[in-house]
C-alpha positions as CSV (number, residue, x, y, z in Angstrom):
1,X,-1.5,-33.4,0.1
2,X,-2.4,-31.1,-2.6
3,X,-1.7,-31.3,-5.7
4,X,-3.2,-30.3,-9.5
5,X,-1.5,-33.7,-11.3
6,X,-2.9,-37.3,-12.4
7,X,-2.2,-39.9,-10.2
8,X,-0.7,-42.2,-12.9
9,X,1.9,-39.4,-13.5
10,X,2.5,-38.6,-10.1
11,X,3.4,-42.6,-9.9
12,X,5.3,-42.7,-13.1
13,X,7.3,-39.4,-12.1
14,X,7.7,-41.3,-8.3
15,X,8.7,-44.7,-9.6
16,X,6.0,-46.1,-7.3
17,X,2.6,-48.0,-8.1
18,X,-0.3,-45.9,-8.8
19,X,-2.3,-47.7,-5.5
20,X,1.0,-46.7,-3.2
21,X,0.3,-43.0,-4.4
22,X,-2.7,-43.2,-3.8
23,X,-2.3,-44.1,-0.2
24,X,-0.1,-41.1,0.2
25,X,-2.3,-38.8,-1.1
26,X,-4.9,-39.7,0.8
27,X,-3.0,-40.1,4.2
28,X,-4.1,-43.7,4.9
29,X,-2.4,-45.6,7.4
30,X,0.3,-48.1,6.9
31,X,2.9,-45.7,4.6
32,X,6.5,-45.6,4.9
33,X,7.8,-41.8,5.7
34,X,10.4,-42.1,3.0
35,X,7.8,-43.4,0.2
36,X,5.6,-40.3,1.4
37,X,8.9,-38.4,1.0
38,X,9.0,-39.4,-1.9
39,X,5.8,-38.7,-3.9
40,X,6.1,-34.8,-2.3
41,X,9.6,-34.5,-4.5
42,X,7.8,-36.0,-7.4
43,X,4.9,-33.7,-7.2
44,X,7.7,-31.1,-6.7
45,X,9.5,-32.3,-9.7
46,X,6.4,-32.2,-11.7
47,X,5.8,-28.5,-10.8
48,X,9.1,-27.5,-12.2
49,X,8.5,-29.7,-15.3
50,X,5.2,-27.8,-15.3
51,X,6.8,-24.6,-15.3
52,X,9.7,-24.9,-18.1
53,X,6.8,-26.0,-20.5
54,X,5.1,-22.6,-19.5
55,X,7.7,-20.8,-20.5
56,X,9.2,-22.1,-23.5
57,X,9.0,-19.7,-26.2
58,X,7.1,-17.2,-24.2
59,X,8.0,-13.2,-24.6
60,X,8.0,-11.1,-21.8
61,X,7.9,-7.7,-22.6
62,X,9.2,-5.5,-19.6
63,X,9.2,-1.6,-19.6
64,X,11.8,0.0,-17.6
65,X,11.3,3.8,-16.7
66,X,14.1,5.2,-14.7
67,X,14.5,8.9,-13.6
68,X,18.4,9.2,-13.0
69,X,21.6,10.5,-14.5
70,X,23.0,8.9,-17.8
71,X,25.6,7.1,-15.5
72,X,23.5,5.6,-13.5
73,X,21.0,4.6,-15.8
74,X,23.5,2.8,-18.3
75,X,24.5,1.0,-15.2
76,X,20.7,0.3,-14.8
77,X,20.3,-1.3,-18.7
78,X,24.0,-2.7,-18.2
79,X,22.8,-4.7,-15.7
80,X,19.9,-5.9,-16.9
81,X,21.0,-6.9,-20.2
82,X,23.9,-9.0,-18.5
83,X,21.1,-11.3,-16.4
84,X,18.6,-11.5,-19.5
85,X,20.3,-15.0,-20.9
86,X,19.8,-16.8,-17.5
87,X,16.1,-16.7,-17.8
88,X,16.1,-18.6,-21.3
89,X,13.7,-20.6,-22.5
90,X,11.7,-17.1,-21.6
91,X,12.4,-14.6,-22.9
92,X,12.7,-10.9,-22.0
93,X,12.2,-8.0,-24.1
94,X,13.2,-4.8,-22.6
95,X,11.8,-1.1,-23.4
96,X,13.8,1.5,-21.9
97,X,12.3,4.9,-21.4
98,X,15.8,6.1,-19.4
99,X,15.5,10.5,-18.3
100,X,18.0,12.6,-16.5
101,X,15.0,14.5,-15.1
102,X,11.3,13.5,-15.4
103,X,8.4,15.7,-14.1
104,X,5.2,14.1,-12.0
105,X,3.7,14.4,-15.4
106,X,6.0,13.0,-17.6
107,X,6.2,9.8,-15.6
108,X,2.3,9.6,-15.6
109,X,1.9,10.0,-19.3
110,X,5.0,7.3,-19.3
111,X,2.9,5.3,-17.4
112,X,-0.1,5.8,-18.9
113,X,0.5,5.1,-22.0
114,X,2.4,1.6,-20.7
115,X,-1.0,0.6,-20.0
116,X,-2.8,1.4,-22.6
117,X,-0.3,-0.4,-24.8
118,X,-0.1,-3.2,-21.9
119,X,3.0,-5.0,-20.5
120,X,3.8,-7.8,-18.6
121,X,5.6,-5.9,-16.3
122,X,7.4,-2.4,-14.8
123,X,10.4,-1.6,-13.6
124,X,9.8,1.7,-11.7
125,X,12.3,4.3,-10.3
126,X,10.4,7.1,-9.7
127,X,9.4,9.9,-6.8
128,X,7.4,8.6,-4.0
129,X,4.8,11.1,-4.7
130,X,0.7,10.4,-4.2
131,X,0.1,10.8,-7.9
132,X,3.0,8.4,-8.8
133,X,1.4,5.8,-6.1
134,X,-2.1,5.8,-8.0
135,X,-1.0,5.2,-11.1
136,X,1.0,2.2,-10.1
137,X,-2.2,1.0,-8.4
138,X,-4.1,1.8,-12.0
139,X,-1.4,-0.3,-13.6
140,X,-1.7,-3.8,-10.9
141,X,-5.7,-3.4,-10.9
142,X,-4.7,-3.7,-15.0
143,X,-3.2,-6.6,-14.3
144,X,0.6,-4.8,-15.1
145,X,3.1,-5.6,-12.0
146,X,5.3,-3.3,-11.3
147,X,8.6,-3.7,-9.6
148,X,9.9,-0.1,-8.0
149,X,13.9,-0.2,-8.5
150,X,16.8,1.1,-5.9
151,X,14.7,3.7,-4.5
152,X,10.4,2.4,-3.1
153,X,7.3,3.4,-3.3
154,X,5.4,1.6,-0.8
155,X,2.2,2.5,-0.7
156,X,1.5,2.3,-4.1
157,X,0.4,-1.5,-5.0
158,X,3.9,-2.6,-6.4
159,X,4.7,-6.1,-6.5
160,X,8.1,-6.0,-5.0
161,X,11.2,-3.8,-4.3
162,X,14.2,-4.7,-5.8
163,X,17.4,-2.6,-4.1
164,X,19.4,-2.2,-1.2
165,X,18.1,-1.1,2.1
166,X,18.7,2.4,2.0
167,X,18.5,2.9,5.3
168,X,21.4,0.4,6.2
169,X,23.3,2.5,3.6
170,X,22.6,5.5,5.8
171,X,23.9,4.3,8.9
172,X,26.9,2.1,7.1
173,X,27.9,5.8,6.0
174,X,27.6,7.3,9.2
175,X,29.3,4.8,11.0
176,X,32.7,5.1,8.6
177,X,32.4,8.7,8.9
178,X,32.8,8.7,12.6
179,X,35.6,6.1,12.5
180,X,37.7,8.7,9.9
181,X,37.0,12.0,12.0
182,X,37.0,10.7,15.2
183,X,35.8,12.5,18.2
184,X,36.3,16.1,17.3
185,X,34.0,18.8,15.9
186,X,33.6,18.7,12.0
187,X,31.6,19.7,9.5
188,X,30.2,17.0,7.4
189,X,28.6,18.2,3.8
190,X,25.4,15.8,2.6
191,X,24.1,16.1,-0.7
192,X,20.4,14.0,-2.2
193,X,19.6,14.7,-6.0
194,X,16.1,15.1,-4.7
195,X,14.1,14.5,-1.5
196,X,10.9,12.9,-3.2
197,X,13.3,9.9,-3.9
198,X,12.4,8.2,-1.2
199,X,15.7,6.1,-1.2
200,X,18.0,8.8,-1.0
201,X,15.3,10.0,2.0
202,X,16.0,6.7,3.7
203,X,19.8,7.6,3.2
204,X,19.7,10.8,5.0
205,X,17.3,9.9,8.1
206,X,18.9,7.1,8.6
207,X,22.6,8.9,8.6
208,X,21.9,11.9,10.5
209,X,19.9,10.1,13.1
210,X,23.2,7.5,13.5
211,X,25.2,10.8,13.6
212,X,22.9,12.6,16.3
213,X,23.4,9.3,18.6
214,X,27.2,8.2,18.4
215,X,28.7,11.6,17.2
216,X,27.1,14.6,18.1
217,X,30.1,16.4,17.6
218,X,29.4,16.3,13.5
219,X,27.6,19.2,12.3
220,X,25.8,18.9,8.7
221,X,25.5,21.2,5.8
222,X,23.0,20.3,2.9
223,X,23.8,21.1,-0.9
224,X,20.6,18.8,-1.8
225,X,18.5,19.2,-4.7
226,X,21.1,18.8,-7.8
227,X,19.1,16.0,-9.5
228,X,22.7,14.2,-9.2
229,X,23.4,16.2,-12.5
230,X,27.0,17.8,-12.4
231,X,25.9,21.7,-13.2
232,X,23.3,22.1,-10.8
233,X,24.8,20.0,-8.3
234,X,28.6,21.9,-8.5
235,X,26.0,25.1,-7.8
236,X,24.3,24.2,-4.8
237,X,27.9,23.1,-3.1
238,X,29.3,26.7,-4.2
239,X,26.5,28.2,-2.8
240,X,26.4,26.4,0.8
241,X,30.1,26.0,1.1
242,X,32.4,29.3,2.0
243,X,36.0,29.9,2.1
244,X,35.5,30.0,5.7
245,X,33.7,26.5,5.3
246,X,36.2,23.3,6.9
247,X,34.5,20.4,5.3
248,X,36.0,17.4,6.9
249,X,33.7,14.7,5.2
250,X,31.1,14.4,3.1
251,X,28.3,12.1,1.9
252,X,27.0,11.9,-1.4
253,X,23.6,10.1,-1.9
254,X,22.7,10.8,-5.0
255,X,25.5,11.7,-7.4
256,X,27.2,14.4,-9.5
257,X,30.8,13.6,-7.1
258,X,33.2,14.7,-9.7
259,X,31.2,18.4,-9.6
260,X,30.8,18.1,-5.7
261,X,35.0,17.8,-5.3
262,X,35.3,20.3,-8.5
263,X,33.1,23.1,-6.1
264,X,35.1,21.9,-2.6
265,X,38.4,22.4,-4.7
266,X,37.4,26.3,-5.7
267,X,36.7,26.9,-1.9
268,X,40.3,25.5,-1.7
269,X,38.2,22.3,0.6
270,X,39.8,19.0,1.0
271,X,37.6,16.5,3.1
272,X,39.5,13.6,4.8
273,X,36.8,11.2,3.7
274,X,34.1,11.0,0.9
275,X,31.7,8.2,0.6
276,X,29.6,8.0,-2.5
277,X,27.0,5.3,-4.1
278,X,27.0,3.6,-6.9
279,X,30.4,1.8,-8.8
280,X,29.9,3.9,-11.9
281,X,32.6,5.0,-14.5
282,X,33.1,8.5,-12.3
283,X,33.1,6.8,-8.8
284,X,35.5,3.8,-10.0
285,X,37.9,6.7,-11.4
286,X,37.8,8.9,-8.4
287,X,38.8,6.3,-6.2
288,X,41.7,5.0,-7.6
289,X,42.6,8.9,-8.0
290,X,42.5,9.2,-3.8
291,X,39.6,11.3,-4.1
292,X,36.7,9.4,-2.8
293,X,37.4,6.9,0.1
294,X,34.4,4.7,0.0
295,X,31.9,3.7,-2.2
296,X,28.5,1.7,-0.9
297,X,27.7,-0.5,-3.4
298,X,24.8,-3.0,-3.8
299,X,25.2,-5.5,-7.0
300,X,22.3,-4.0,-9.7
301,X,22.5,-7.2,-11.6
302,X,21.1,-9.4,-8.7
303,X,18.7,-6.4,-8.4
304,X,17.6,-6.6,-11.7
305,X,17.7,-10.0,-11.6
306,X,14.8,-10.1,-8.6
307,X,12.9,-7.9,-10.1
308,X,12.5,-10.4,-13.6
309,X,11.8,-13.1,-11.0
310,X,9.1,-11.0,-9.5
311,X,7.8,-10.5,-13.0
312,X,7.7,-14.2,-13.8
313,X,6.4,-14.9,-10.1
314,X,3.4,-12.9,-11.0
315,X,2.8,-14.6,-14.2
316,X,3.0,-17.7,-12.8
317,X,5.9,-19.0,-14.9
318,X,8.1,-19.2,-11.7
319,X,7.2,-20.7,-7.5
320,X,8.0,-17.7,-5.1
321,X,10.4,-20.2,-3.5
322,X,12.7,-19.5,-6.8
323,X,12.7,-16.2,-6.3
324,X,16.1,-15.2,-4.8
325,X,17.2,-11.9,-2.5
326,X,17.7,-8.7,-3.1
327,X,21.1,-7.0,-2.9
328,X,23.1,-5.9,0.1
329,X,25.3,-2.8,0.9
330,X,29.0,-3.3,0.2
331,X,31.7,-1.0,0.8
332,X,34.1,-0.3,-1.5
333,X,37.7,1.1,-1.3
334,X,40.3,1.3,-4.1
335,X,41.3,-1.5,-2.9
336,X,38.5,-4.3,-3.1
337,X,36.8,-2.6,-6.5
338,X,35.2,-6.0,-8.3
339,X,36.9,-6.9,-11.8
340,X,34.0,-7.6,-13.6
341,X,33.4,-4.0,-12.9
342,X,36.7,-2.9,-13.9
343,X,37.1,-5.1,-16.4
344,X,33.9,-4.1,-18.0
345,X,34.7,-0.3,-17.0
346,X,38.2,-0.7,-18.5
347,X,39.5,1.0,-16.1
């Protein structure tokens, strides 16, 4: 039975005589199953005991670069902040480098700089580009973890993933699509801020391939490439969609919904259904207005709470069997929108 502790506290912890232990540990004959029971919680017990010791008073400083719009990303620190407390005797200390719009090279020199300065950790939501994936591989070999955030970059060397499975969001979309048009022909408007983010490219694989085999009826029109950011986003749906254009549905991946409606309403376009991401100040609003039917949301601060887990996992201040799940998709109507959010929303 391994273990790294004295057998006089192993005995002490286990209420048992230090010869009994060491019978146990050894696997000799003649031992009852609930005393061997026994010494495995206490060495258990010790472990834990081990591990609030570790981390009283201990600072973890966390950098968290996010490429998203200002809605989003206040979500992001929102979150965050909110699950910071539950991880006291540690203690978190949080440095925000939050961008509507970061170039390759802007998140490298982020990056960079991060580990010359060091960290004990990075929370990453970024493009899945090569250059991206080797400079998280600079930062682990540095002995830096990083964590990417609601949208991967797999091959890079990160630690962990924290976010929903994108590509269940994809087909959850697809699949409340069809149910709302039904079996006739209509055109259904998608929309990604970018298709680096290889979340939002999980989305939209995921949704037209669940489109192509139970409704092939549905046929797709892309205003992608808006950044999620209401200008440029409002332009590419002007520019796609025509008069002539009936857009029965859409699906937004990646934002900038009260400029996607705003362009749909000049072409005089009311979908029957809109499903969005995200339960941020716009989407909350636009659904209790009627104008988006579904949002799929995934609870950040259980995100964000896996991905300080992760953190202290790697530190060893923390077993991986206290690390908890990641989030899951949700759908949300006007209907079932959750009061903390509301509340904290005031909406």
């Amino acid at each position: 039975m391994a273990h790294r502790f004295l057998i006089k506290e192993i005995a002490l912890q286990a209420g048992l005589g230090v010869a009994t232990v060491d019978r146990v540990l050894n696997d000799r004959a003649h031992v009852r199953e609930h005393t061997r029971l026994r010494v495995e919680q206490a060495i258990k017990e010790l472990e834990k005991q081990e591990l609030r010791l570790a981390t009283t008073g201990r600072k973890l400083f966390v950098d968290v670069v996010v490429e998203a719009p200002a809605r989003f990303a206040d979500e992001i620190k929102s979150a965050l902040d909110a699950e910071l407390p539950i991880f006291q005797p540690a203690t978190f200390r949080p440095r925000f480098t939050l961008r509507e719009t970061m170039s390759t090279s802007d998140v490298l020199d982020t990056l960079h700089t991060i580990g010359r300065r060091g960290s004990h950790g990075v929370f990453l939501k970024a493009r899945d580009v090569p250059e991206i994936a080797e400079a998280i591989g600079e930062l682990q070999r540095q002995g830096i973890p990083v964590v990417t955030i609601f949208t991967d970059i797999p091959l890079s060397g990160r630690v962990a993933y924290a976010g929903l499975d994108n590509r269940v969001a994809g087909a959850t979309a697809a699949y409340l699509v069809g149910q709302w048009l039904g079996p006739q022909p209509n055109t259904v408007l998608i929309t990604m801020s970018d298709g680096h983010f290889r979340g939002e490219e999980e989305r939209e694989m995921s949704f037209r391939r669940a489109l192509r085999t139970r409704h092939p009826q549905l046929k797709l029109i892309d205003a992608s490439g808006g950044h999620g950011l209401d200008g440029p986003t409002e332009e590419r749906v002007r520019k796609v969609v025509s008069a002539e254009t009936s857009i029965a549905a859409v699906y937004s991946m990646g934002g900038g919904n009260t400029a996607i409606l705003r362009a749909l309403e000049a072409r005089k376009q009311t979908p029957v259904c809109f499903i969005g991401h995200d339960l941020d100040r716009d989407n909350v609003r636009l659904l209790r207005e009627g104008k988006v039917q579904a949002i799929l949301h995934h609870d950040l601060r259980q995100d964000m709470r896996y991905a300080c887990q992760h953190v202290m996992h790697f530190h060893k201040l923390m077993p991986a069997t206290a690390v908890s799940s990641s989030s899951s998709v949700v759908v949300v109507t006007p209907e079932n929108v959750p009061d903390y959010i509301a509340s904290r929303l005031r909406l």
